[in-house]
Residue, then its C-alpha position, 0 to 999 in steps of 0.5 A: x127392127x125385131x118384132x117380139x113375141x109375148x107369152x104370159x106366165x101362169x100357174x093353175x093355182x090362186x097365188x103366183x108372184x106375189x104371195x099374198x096378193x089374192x087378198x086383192x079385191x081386183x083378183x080374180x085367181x080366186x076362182x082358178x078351179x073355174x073354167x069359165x075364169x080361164x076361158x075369159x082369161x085366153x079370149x083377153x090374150x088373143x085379143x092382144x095376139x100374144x103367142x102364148x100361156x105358158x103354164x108352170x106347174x110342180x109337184x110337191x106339198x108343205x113339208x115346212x109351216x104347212x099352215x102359213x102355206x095354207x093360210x095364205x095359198x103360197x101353193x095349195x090349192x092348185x090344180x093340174x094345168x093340162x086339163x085346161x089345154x083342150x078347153x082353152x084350145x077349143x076356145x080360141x084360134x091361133x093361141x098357143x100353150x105351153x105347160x111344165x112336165x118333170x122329167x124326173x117323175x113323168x115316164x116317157x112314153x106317157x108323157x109323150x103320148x099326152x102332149x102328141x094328144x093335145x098337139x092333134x086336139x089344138x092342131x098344133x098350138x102346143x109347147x113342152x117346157x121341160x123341167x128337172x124336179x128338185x123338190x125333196x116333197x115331191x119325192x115324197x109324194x112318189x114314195x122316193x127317198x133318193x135325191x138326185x143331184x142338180x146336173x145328174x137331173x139334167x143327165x136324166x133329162x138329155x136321155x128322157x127327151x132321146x126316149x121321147x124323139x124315139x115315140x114322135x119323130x121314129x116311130x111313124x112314118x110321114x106316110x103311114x096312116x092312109x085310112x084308105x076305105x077301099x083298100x081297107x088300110x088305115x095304118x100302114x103296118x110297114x111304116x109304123x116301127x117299134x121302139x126299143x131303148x134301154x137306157x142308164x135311166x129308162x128302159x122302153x120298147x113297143x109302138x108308139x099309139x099316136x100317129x103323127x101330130x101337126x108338130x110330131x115334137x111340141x115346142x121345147x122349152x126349158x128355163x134355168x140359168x145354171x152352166x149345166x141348164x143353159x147346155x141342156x137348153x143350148x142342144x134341146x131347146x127352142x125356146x128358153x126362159x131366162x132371168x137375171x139381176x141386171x141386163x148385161x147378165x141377160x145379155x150375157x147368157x143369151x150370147x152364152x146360149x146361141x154360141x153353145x147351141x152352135x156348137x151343137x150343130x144349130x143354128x142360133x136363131x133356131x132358139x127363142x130366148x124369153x124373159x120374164x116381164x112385170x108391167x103396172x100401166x096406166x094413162x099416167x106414171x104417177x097412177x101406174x106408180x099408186x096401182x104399183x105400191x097398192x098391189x105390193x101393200x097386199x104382199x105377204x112378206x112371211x109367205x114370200x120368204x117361204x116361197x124362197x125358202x121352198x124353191x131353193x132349199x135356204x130359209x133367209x129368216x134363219x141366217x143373221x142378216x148383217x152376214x155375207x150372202x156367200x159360199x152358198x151352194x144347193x143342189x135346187x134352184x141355183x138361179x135364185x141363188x147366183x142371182x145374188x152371189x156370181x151375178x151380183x156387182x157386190x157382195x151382199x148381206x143377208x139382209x139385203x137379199x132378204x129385202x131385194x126378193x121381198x120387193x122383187x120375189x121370183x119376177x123379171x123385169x119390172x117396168x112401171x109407168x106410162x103406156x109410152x114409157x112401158x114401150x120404150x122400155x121394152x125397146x131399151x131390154x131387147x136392144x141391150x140384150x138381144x132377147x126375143x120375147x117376154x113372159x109377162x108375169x101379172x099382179x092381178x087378173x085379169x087388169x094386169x093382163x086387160x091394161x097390158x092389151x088396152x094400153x101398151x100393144x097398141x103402143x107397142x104394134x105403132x112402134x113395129x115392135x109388135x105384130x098387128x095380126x096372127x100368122x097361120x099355122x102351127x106354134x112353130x110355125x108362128x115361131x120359126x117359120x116350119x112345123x117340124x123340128x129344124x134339121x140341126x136340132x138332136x130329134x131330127x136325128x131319129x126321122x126316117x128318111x122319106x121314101x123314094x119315089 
């Protein structure tokens, strides 16, 4: 039996999924400029041995109904996730986490050295989920007038991340740091090689500054659903997460994914697929069902409607909702798009659209119910879909995250679903057994090959 593995989905700002639940008087995200809140909130999830936090995070400001956007926290204020990392890190001991950089406004060369920084300082608990910015705000914010096209996004990615395994994986040698007293040699100048790319995209040259971290590589992940996404995800990453309308879909892009990254040269189960999870539980389902529908009756529809209206460029409340939701096209997040047209079993009105995200938002699969009924519902998504793992996606902390430990791991773990104890070692080693790159992966391609003896 499949033993899944757990992550949480998580922002550094007060609204998340559900725009307007911050009013709540159970939620604390309130206080997400508090260190002490997010210490609290990791301690809880490695109680529960979950694998991971993964934080998202984007660049971009209101440029449409700045004050509702304002009034009800559907964005700003937020802060920069990976000032966390280190804190959070020190505090716990086999958690690990993941957090969103762009590589459309990161350089290379910076980004690289930031996440072999936190590799050392978590000795090895760290993972990059890789995303291609499609907001025209942040390009604003960088004083940039362009916008970039969705899969020339996913060409600039493919050679951000050749620039990347040139710095963690070519420059250093296994062997070159000595710190050798005696001799007087910390670093072996004849095992540490400059790198030199110029690229359509990125010119970069010199040594890399940091020497090899646990993972030398963070933990790829990338998320999107797209055909352009999920080859990108198919050759680079380790970890992908996906959401879809229904599970066939599901199970459809995960055989997509595996099959592609074959033929790549990989191996299938080099790559973790995750999905996204929204549980609501308690002793009985008729309480979980109340807890449910009290949560969604703090909800913001003006806000949600907004949220989708920021991430995939199209304002429902603008279009006649008795018209067909059809012949859309954006060049932003097409996942939250084709989830209603090529994905959906039919034709669909504006209106219905409208309603489905109002009751759904951006989240995956919903379960609510019985500690019991949670688990096997669990158990039903990854036997139809072959999925590896879930995100789960809170209502209200920390209780969404305190019932999920308290009531279903147990139930979960009882069933072998779910491990009782931590593995030793790095992200990637609790992941995939090694703490390296595998050998069919692009970025092993760029190690020097060890000296012989």
């Amino acid at each position: 039996m499949k033993k899944i593995h757990l992550g949480v989905f998580e922002v550094n700002s007060v609204n998340h999924l559900t725009q307007g639940i911050w009013a709540h008087p159970a939620q604390n995200r309130i206080h997400f400029n508090s260190l002490d809140y997010w210490l609290g909130i990791a301690k809880i999830l490695e109680k529960g041995k979950f694998d991971f936090m993964f934080f998202a995070d984007s660049y971009g400001s209101p440029s449409k109904n700045a004050e509702l956007a304002f009034r009800e926290a559907s964005g700003p204020p937020g802060n920069d996730p990976m000032l966390l990392l280190p804190a959070l890190a020190a505090a716990t001991e086999h958690l690990s986490f993941t957090m969103t950089t762009s590589t459309t406004y990161e350089a290379p060369y910076a980004n690289a050295r930031r996440f072999a920084t936190l590799d050392h300082l978590s000795k090895g608990r760290i993972g990059w989920n890789v995303v291609t910015t499609s907001s025209p705000s942040a390009a604003a914010l960088f004083g940039r007038s362009e916008f970039v096209p969705h899969d020339e996004r996913y060409d600039i990615a493919d050679e951000f991340l050749d620039v990347s395994y040139k710095y963690w994986e070519g420059s250093w040698e296994e062997d070159a740091l000595q710190i050798d007293r005696a001799q007087r040699v910390f670093t072996d100048p004849s095992k540490v090689h400059p790198v030199a790319h110029e690229g359509k995209y990125f010119k970069s040259q010199g040594y890399f500054s940091s020497s090899p971290s646990p993972q030398r590589t963070p933990v790829l992940f990338q998320a999107g659903s797209s055909e352009r996404g999920r080859a990108f995800a198919a050759k680079h990453a380790e970890g992908v997460f996906l959401k879809a309308p229904t599970l066939e879909v599901l199970r459809d892009q995960i055989a997509d994914i595996r099959r592609r990254a074959a033929a790549y040269g990989r191996e299938p189960g080099s790559i973790k697929v995750f999905t996204g999870l929204s549980v609501v539980t308690a002793a009985t389902s008729e309480e979980a069902h109340r807890k449910h529908e009290e949560y969604l009756s703090y909800q913001s529809a003006e806000a949600t409607l907004s949220s989708y209206a920021s991430v995939t460029g199209i304002d429902l409340t603008k279009l006649d909702p008795d018209s067909y939701f059809e012949n859309i096209h954006t060049e932003m997040g097409q996942t939250h798009t084709d989830r209603f047209t090529k994905h959906a079993k039919t034709k669909k009105t504006v209106g219905e659209v409208r309603d489905d995200f109002l009751k759904k938002g951006f989240r995956g699969v919903t379960i609510i119910g019985s500690p019991e009924e949670v688990a096997d519902r669990i158990a039903e998504v990854v036997a139809i879909t072959d999925v590896d793992g879930f995100n789960l996606e809170p209502y209200v902390l920390p209780d969404s995250y305190t019932d999920f430990v308290e009531l279903v791991i147990p139930v979960l773990q009882e069933r072998g679903l779910f491990k009782r104890e931590y593995e030793q070692g790095t992200f990637r080693e609790k992941l995939f057994g090694n703490a390296r790159l595998s050998e069919g992966h692009p970025g092993a391609a760029f190690r020097h090959a060890p000296a012989k003896a």
